[in-house]
DRENVO-416244 format. One record per atom (N, C-alpha, C): residue number from 1; atom name; x, z, y negated. Coordinates in steps of 0.02 Angstrom, whole numbers, plus 50000, padded with zeros to 5 digits. Atoms other than C-alpha are relative to their C-alpha. Example, Ala and Ser with C-alpha at 12.3 -4.5 7.8 and 13.67 -1.06 7.14 Angstrom:
<rs>
resi name x z y
1 N 50045 50000 50059
1 CA 50615 50390 50225
1 C 50045 50000 49940
2 N 49958 49997 50059
2 CA 50684 50357 50053
2 C 49961 50037 49945
</rs>
This chain:
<rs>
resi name x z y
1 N 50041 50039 49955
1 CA 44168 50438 43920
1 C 50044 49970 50054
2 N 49972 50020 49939
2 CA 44216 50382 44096
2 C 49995 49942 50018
3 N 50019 50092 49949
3 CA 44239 50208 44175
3 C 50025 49991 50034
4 N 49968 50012 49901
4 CA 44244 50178 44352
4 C 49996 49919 50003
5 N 50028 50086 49964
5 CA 44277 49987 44412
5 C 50006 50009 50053
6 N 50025 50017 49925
6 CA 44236 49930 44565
6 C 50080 49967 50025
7 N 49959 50026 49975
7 CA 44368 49928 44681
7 C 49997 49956 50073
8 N 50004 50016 49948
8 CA 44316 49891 44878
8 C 49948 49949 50002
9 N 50071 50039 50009
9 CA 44133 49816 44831
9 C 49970 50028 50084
10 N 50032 49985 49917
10 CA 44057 49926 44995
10 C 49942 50054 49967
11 N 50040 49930 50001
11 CA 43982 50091 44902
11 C 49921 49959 49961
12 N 50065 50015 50031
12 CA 43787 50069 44848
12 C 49985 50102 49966
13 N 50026 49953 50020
13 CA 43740 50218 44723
13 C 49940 50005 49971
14 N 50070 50026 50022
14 CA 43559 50267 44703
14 C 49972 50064 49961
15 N 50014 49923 50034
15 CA 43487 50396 44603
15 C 49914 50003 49975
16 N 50056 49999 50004
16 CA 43332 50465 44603
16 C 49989 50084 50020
17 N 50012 49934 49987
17 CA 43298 50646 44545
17 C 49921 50024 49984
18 N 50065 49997 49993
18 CA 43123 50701 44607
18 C 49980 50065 50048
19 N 50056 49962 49945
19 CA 43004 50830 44701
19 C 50041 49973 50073
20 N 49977 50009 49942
20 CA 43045 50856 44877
20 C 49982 49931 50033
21 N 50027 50061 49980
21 CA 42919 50728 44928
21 C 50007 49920 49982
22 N 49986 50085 50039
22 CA 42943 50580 44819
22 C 50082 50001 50022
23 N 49933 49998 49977
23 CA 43140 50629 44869
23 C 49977 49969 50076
24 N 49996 50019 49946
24 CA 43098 50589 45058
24 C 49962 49925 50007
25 N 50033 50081 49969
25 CA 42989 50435 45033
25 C 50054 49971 49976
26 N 49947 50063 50010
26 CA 43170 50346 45001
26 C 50028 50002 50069
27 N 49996 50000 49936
27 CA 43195 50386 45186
27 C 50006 49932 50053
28 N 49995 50069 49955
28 CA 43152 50233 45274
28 C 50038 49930 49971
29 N 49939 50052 50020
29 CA 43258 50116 45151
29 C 50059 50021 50018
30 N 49917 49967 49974
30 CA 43424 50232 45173
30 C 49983 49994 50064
31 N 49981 50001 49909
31 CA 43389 50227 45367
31 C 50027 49913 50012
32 N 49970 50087 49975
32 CA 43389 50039 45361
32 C 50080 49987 49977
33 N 49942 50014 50044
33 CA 43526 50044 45212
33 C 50084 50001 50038
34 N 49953 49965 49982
34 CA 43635 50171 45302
34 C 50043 49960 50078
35 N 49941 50030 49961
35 CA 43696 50059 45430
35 C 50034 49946 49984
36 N 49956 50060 50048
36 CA 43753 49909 45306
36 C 50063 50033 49944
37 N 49971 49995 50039
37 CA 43807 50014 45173
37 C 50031 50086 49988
38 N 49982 49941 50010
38 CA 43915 50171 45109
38 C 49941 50024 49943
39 N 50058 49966 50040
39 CA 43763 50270 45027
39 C 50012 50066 49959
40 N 49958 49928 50035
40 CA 43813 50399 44889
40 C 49912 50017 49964
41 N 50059 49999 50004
41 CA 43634 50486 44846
41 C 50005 50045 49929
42 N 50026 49945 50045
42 CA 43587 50585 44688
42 C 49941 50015 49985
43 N 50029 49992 49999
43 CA 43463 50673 44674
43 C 49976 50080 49986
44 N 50031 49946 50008
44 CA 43365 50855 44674
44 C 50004 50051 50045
45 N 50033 49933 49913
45 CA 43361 50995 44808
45 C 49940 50016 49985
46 N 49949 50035 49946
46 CA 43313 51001 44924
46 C 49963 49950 50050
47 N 49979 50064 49972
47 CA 43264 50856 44946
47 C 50062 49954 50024
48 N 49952 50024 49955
48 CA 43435 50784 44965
48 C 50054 50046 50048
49 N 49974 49960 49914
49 CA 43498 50917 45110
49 C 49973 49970 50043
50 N 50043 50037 49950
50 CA 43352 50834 45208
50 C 50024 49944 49995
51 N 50007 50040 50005
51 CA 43399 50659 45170
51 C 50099 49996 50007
52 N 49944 50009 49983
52 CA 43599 50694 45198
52 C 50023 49953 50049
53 N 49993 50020 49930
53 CA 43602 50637 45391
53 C 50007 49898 49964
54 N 50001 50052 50012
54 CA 43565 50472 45302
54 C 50056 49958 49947
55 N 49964 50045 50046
55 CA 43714 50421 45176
55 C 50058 50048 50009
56 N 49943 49978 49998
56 CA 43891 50446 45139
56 C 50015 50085 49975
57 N 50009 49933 50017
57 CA 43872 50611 45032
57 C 49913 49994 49963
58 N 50054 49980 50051
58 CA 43714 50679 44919
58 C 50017 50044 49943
59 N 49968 49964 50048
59 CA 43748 50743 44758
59 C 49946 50034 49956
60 N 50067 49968 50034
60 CA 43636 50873 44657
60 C 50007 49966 49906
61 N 50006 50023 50060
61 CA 43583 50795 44493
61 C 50022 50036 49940
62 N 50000 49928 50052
62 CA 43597 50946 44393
62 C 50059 50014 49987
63 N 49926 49962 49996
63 CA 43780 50963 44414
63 C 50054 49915 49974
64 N 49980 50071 50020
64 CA 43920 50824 44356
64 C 49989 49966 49941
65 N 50020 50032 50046
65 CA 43846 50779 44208
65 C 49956 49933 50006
66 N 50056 50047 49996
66 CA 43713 50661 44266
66 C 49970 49995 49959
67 N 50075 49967 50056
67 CA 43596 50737 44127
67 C 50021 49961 49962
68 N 49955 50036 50067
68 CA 43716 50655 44012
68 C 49983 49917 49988
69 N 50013 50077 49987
69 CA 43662 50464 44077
69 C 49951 49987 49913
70 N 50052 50044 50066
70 CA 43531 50466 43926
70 C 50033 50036 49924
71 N 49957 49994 50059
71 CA 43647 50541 43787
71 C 50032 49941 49990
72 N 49969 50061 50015
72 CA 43751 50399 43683
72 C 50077 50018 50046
73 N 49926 49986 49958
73 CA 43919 50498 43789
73 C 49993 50030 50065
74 N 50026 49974 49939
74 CA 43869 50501 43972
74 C 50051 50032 50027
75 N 49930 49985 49964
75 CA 43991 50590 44086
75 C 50007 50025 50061
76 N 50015 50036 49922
76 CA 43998 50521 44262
76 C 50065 50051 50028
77 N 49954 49942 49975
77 CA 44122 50675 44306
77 C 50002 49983 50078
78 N 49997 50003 49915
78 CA 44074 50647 44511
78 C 50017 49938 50024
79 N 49974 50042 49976
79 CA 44123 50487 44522
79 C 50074 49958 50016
80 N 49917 50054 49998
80 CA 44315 50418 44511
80 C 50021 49983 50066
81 N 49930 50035 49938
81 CA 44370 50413 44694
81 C 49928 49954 50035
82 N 50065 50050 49967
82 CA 44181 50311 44730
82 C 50025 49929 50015
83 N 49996 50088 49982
83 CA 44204 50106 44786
83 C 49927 49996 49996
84 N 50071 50017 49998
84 CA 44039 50086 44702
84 C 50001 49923 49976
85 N 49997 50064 50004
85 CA 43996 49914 44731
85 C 49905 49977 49954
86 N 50062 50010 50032
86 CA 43799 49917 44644
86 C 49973 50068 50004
87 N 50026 49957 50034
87 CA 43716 50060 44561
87 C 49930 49986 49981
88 N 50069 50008 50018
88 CA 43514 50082 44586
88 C 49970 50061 49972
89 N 50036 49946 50022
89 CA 43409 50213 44485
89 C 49938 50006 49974
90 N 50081 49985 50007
90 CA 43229 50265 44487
90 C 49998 50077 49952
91 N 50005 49986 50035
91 CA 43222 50343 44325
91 C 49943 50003 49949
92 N 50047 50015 50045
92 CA 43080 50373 44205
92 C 50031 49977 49920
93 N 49936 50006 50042
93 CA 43196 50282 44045
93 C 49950 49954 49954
94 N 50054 50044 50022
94 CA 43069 50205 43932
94 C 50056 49949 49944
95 N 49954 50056 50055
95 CA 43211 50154 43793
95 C 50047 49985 50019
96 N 49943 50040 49968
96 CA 43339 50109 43928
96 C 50058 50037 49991
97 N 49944 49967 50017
97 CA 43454 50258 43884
97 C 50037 50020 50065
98 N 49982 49943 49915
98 CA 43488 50315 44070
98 C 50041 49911 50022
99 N 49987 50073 49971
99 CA 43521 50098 44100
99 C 50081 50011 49972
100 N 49932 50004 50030
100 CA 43657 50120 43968
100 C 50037 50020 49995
101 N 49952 49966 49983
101 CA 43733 50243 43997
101 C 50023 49986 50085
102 N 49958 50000 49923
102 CA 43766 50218 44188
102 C 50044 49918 49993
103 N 49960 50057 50016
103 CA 43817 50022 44129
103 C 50086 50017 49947
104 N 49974 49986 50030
104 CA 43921 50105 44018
104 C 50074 50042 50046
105 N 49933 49977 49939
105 CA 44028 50210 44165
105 C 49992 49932 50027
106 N 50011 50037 49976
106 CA 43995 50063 44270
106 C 50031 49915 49966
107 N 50007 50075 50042
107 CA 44051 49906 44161
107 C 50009 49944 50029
108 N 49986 50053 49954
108 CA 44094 49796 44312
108 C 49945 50006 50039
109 N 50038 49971 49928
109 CA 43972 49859 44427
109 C 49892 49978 49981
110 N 50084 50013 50026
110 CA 43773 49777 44426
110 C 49967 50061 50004
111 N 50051 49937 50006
111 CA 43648 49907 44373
111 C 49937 50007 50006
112 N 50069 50039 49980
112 CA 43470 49887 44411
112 C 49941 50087 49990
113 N 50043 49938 50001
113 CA 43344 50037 44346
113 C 49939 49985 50003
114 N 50077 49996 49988
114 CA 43145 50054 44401
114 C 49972 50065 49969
115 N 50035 49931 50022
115 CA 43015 50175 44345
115 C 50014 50016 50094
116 N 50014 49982 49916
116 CA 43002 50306 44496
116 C 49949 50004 50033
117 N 50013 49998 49952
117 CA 42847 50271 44547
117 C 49960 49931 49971
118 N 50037 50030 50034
118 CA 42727 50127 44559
118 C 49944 49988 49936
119 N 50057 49990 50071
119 CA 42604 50090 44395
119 C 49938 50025 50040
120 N 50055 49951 49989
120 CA 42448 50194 44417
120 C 49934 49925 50018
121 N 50040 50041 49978
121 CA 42344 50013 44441
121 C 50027 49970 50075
122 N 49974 50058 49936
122 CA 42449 49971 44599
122 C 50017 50072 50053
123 N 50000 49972 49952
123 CA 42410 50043 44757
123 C 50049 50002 50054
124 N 49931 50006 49966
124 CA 42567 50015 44843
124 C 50014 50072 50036
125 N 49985 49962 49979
125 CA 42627 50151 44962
125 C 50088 50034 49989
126 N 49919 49975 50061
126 CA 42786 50235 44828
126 C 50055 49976 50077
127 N 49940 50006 49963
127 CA 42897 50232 45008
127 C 50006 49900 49984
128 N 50012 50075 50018
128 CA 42853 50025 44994
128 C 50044 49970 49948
129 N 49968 50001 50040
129 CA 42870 50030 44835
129 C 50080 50009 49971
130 N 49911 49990 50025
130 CA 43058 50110 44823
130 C 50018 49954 50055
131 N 49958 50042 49953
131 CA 43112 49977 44978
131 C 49986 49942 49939
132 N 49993 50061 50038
132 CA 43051 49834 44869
132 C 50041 50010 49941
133 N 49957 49984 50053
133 CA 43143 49887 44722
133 C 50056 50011 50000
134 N 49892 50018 49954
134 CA 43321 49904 44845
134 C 49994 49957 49994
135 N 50008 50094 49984
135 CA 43256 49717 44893
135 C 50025 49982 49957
136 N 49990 50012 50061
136 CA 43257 49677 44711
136 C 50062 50006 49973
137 N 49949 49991 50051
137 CA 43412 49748 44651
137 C 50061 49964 50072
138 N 49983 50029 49957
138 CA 43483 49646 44785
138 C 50061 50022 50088
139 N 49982 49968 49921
139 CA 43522 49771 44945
139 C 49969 49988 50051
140 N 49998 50055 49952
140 CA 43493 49708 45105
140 C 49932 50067 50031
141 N 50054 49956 49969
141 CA 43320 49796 45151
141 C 49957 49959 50017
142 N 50055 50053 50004
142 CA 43175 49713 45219
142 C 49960 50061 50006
143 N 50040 49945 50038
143 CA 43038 49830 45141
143 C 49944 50009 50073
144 N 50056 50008 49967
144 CA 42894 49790 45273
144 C 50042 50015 50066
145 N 49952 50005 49943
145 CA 43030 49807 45424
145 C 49989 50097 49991
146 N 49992 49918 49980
146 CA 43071 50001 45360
146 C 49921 50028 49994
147 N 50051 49951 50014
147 CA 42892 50060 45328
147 C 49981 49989 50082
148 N 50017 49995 49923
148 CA 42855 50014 45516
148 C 50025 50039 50038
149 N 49949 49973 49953
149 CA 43021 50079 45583
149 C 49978 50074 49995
150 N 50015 49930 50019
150 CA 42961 50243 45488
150 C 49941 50012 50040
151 N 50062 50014 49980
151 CA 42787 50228 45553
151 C 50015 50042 50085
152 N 50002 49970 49941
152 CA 42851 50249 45737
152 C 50076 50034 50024
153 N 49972 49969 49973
153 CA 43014 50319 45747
153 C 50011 50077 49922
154 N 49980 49936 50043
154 CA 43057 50525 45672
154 C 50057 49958 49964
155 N 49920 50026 50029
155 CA 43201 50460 45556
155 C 50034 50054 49983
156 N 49962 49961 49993
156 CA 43264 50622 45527
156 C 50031 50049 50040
157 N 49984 49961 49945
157 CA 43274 50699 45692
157 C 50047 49956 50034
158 N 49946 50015 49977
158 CA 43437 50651 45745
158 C 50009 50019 50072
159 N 49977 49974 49962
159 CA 43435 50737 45896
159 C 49966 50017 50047
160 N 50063 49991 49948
160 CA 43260 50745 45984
160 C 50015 50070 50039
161 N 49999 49939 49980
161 CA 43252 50933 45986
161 C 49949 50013 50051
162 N 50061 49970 49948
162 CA 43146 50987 46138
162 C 49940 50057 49946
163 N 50074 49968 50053
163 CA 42953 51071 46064
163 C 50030 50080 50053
164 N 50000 49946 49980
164 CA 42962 51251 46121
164 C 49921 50024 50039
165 N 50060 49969 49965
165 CA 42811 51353 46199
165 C 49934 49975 49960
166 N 50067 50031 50039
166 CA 42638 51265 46109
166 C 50014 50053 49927
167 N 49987 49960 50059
167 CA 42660 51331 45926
167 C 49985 49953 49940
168 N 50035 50031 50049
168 CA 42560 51278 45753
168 C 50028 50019 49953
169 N 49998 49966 50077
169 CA 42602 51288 45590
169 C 49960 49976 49952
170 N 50060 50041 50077
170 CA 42481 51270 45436
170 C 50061 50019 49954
171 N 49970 49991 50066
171 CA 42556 51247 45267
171 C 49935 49995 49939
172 N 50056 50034 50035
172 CA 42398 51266 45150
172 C 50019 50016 49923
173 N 49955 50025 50070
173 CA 42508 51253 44990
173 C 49989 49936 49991
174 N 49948 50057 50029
174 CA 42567 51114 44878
174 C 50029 50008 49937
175 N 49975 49988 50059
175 CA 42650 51080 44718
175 C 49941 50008 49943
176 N 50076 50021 50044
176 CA 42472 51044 44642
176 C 49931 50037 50027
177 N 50046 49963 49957
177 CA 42336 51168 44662
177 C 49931 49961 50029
178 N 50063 50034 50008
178 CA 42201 51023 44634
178 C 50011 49995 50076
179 N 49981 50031 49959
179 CA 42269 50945 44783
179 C 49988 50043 50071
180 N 49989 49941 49954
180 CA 42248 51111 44897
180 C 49922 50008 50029
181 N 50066 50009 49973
181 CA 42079 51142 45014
181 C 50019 50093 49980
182 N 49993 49929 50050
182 CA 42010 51325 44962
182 C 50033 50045 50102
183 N 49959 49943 49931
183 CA 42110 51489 45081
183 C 49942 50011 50045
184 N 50052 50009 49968
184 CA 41923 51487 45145
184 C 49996 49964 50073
185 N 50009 50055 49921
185 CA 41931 51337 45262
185 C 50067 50031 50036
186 N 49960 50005 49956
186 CA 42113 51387 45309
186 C 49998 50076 50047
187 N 50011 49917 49981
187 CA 42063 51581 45355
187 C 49963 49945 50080
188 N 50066 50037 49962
188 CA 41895 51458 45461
188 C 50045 49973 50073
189 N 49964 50037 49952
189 CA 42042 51339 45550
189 C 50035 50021 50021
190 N 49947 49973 49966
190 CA 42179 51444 45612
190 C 49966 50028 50062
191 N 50027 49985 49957
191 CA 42032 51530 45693
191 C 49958 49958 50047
192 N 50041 50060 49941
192 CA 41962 51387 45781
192 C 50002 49998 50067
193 N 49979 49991 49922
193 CA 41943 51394 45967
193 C 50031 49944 50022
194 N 49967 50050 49991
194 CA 42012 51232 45969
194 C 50068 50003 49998
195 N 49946 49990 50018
195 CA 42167 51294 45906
195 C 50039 50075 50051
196 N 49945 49941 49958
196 CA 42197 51450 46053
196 C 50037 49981 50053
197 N 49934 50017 49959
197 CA 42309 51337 46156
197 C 50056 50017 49972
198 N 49965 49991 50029
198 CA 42414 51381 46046
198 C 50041 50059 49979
199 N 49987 49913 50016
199 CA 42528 51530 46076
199 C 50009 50026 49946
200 N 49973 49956 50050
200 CA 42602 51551 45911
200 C 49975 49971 49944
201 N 50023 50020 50103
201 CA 42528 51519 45717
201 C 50053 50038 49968
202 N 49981 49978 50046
202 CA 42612 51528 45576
202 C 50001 49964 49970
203 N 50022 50014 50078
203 CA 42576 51502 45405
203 C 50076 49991 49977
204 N 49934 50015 50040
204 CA 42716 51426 45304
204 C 49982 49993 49924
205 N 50025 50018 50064
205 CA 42704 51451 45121
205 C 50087 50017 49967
206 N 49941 50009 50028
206 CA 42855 51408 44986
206 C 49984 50035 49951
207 N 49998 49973 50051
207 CA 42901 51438 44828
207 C 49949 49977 49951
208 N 50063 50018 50013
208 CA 42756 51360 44758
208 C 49940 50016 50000
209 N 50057 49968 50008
209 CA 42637 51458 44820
209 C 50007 50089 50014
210 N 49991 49922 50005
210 CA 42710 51633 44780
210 C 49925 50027 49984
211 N 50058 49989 50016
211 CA 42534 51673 44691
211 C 49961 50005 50067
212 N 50050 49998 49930
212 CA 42457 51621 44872
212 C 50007 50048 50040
213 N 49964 49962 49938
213 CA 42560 51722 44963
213 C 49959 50096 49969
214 N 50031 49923 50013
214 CA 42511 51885 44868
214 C 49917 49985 50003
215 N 50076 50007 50030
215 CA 42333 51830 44850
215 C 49967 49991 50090
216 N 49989 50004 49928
216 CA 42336 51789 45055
216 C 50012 50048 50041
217 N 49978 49960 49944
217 CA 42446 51906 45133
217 C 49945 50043 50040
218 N 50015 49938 49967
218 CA 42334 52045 45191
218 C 49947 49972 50057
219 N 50051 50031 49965
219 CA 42195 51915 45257
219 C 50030 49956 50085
220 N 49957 50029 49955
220 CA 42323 51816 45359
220 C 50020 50066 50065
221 N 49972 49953 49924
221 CA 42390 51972 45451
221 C 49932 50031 50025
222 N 50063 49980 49956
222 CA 42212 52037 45476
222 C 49993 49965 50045
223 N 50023 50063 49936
223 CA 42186 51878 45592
223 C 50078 49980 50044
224 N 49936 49996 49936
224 CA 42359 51911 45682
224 C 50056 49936 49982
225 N 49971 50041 49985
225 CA 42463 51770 45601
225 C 50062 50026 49964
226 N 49953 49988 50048
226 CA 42623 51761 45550
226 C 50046 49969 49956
227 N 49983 50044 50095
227 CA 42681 51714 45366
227 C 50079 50007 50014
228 N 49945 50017 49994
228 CA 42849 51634 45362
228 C 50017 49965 49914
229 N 49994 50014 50062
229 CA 42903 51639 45163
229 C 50070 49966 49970
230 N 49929 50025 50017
230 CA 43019 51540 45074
230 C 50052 49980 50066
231 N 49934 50036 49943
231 CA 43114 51467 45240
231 C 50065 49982 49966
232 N 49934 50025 50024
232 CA 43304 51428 45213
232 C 49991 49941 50039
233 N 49991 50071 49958
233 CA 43326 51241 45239
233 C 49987 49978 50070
234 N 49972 49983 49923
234 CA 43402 51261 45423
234 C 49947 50030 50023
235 N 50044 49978 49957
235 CA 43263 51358 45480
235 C 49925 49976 49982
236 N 50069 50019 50006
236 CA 43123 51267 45399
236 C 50016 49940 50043
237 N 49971 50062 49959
237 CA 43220 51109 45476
237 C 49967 50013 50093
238 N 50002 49967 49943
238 CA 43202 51191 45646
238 C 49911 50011 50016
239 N 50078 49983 49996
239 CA 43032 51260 45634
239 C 49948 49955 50030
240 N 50021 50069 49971
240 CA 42966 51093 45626
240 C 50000 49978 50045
241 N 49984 50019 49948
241 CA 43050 51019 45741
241 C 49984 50018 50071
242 N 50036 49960 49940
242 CA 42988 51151 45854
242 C 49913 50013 50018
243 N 50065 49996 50000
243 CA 42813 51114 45807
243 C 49942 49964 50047
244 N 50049 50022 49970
244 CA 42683 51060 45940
244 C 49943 49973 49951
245 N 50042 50023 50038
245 CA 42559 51041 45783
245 C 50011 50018 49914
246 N 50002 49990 50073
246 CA 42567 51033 45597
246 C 49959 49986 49964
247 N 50043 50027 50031
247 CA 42446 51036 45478
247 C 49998 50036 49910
248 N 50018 49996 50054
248 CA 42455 51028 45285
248 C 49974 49936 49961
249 N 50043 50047 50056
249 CA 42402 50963 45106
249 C 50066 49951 50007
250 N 49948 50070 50040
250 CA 42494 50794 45013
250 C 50043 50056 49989
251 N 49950 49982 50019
251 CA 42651 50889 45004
251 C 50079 49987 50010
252 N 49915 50028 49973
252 CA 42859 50873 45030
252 C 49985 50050 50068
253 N 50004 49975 49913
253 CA 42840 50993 45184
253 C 49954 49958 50028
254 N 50027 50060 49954
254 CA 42702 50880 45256
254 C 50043 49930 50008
255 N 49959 50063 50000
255 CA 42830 50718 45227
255 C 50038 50036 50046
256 N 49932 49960 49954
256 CA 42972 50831 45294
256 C 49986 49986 50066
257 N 50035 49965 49915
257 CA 42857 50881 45455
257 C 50001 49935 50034
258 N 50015 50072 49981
258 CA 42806 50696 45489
258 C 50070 49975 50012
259 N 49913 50043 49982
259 CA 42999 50616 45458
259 C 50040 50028 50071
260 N 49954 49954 49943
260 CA 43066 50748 45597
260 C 49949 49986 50065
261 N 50044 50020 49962
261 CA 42914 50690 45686
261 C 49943 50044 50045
262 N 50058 49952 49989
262 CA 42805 50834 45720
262 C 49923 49977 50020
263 N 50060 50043 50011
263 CA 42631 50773 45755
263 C 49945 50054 49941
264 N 50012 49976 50049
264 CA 42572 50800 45586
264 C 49913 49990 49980
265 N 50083 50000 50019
265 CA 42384 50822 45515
265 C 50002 50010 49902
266 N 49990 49998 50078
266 CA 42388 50774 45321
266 C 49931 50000 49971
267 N 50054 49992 50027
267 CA 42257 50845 45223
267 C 50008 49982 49920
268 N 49973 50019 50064
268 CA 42225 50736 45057
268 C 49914 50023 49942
269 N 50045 49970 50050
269 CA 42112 50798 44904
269 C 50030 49979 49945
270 N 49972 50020 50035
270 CA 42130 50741 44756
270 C 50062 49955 49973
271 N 49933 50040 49999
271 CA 42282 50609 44775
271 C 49998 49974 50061
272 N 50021 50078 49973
272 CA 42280 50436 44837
272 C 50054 49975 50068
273 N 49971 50015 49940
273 CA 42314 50447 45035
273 C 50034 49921 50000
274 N 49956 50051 50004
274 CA 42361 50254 45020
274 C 50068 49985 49985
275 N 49911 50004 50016
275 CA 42517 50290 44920
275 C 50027 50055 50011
276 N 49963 49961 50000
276 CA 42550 50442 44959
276 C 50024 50047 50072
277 N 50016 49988 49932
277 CA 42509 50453 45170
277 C 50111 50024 50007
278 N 49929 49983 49973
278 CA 42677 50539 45266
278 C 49991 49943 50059
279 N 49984 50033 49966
279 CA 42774 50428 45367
279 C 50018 50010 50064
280 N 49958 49964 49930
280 CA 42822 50473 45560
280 C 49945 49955 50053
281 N 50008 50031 49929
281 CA 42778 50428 45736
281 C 49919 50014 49999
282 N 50047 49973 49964
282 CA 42632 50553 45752
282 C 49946 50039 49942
283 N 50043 49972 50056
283 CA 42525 50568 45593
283 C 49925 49966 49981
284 N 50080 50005 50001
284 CA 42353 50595 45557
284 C 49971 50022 49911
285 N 50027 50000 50077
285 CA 42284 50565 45375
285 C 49934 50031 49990
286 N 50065 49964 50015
286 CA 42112 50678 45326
286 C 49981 49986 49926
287 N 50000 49997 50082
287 CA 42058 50628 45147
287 C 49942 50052 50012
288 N 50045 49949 50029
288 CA 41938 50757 45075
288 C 49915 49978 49987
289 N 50046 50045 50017
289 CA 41744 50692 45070
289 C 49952 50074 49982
290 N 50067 49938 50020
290 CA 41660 50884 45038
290 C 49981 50022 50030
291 N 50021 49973 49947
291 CA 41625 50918 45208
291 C 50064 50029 50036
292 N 49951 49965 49962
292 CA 41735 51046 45276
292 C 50015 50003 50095
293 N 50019 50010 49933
293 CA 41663 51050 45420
293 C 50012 49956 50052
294 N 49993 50075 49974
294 CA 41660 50877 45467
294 C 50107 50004 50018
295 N 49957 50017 49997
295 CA 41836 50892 45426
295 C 50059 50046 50044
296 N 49969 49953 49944
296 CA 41885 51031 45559
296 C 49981 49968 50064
297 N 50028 50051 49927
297 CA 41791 50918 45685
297 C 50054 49944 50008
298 N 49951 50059 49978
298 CA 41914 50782 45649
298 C 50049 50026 50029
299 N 49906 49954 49982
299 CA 42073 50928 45683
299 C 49976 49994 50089
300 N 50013 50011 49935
300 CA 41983 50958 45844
300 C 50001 49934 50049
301 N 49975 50079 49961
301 CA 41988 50766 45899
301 C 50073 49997 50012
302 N 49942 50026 50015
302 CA 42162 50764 45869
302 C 50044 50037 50032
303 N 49952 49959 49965
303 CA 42224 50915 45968
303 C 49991 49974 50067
</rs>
């Protein structure tokens, strides 16, 4: 077993291995964080590739022996040359084994663990939620400050990429099929006349919706679009960024699209737009009421 003490008192380590999406709603605390403090991230891909720009390094959970935090012999392998000055982790740890073991590398160093998301009676918006819970473990965030800052500025577009020639992308995936509107409406909306300003479509579907993609393909290219599978990071990064319009379900590519600041169109079904709305400059929330229709009339307001 390993024990790091605290030598500088500057590094903040936070850990939180999750879904792409629940990975990016820690976004607007590290933006505030990242200019007080050295930010060492752990977490999941790839969610933390996206969320790099924001801390000192990101480290994949899976690797290092992280796994080890809830064994009685954890083994904090990635840490010795760290100046970790407080250690936060959004962990699901019901008997405190993940607490004790990181107190356990840590024995100088305060430790402060949360469930990762709010309790199912508290409507809280999870990004909210993980700033108040920095607040708490006593890092210098003011929770209601970053959900605004998120609100109107891209936080991950570093670089205010110019939009290219008018160009859409649907994503009608997610991780959750409940959560998904049927390939019906999205065959209905690509073809919308509302939508032929628009020189270029393309359909973005991940690894998630391999099944869609074979069950899709042939309908998609009948109507001239074109399917962009599995993106590498860098070019889904890009894509975005290059997007005049975006429109998917509650997913981590809809968060993604929004943080880079896309003007995004979030379609919610089944799962509770309040906590789970994307954050950015230029986003438009759709919950699901049964009327499809109705709810292609709202896309059209919005272009």
């Amino acid at each position: 077993m390993l024990t790091i003490r605290e030598k500088k008192k500057r590094g903040i380590l936070i850990i939180r291995p999750s879904a792409l999406g629940d990975t990016l709603l820690l976004a607007p605390a590290l933006y505030q964080l990242a200019h007080e403090k050295e930010l060492t991230f752990v977490g999941r891909r790839p969610g933390i590739d996206f969320l790099e720009p924001l801390t000192a390094r990101c480290l994949d959970y899976e690797k290092g022996g992280w796994h080890t935090l809830f064994s009685q012999k954890p083994l904090c392998r990635d840490l010795p040359d760290f100046d970790i000055e407080r250690a936060v982790c959004f962990l699901t740890d019901p008997d405190g084994d993940a607490t004790k073991g990181l107190r356990a590398c840590f024995q100088d160093i305060p430790v402060h663990c949360f469930p990762p998301f709010p309790s199912s009676q508290d409507n809280t918006h999870v990004a909210l939620y993980l700033a108040l819970c920095l607040n708490a473990s006593g890092l210098p965030v003011d929770p209601e400050l970053a959900i605004k800052e998120a609100k109107r500025t891209a936080l991950l577009n570093g670089n205010n990429q110019e939009k290219s020639a008018p160009m859409a992308v649907f994503h009608p995936g997610s991780g959750s099929e409940k959560k998904n509107y049927p390939l019906e409406f999205w065959f209905e909306l690509v073809q919308d006349k509302s939508l032929a300003i628009f020189h270029k479509k393309i359909v973005l579907l991940g690894p998630d919706e391999q099944g869609l993609y074979e069950q899709s393909e042939k309908e998609w290219r009948d109507i001239n679009i074109e399917i962009i599978f599995c993106p590498r990071n860098e070019e889904l990064r890009s894509l975005l960024k290059r997007a005049s319009l975006y429109i998917g379900h509650d997913s981590g590519i809809t968060h993604l699209s929004a943080l880079l600041g896309a003007p995004t169109i979030a379609l919610f079904r089944n799962s509770h737009w309040e906590q789970w709305a994307p954050l950015g400059p230029e986003v438009t929330v759709i919950a699901h009421d049964g009327d499809y229709q109705a709810i292609v009339t709202r896309i059209r307001e919005k272009i």
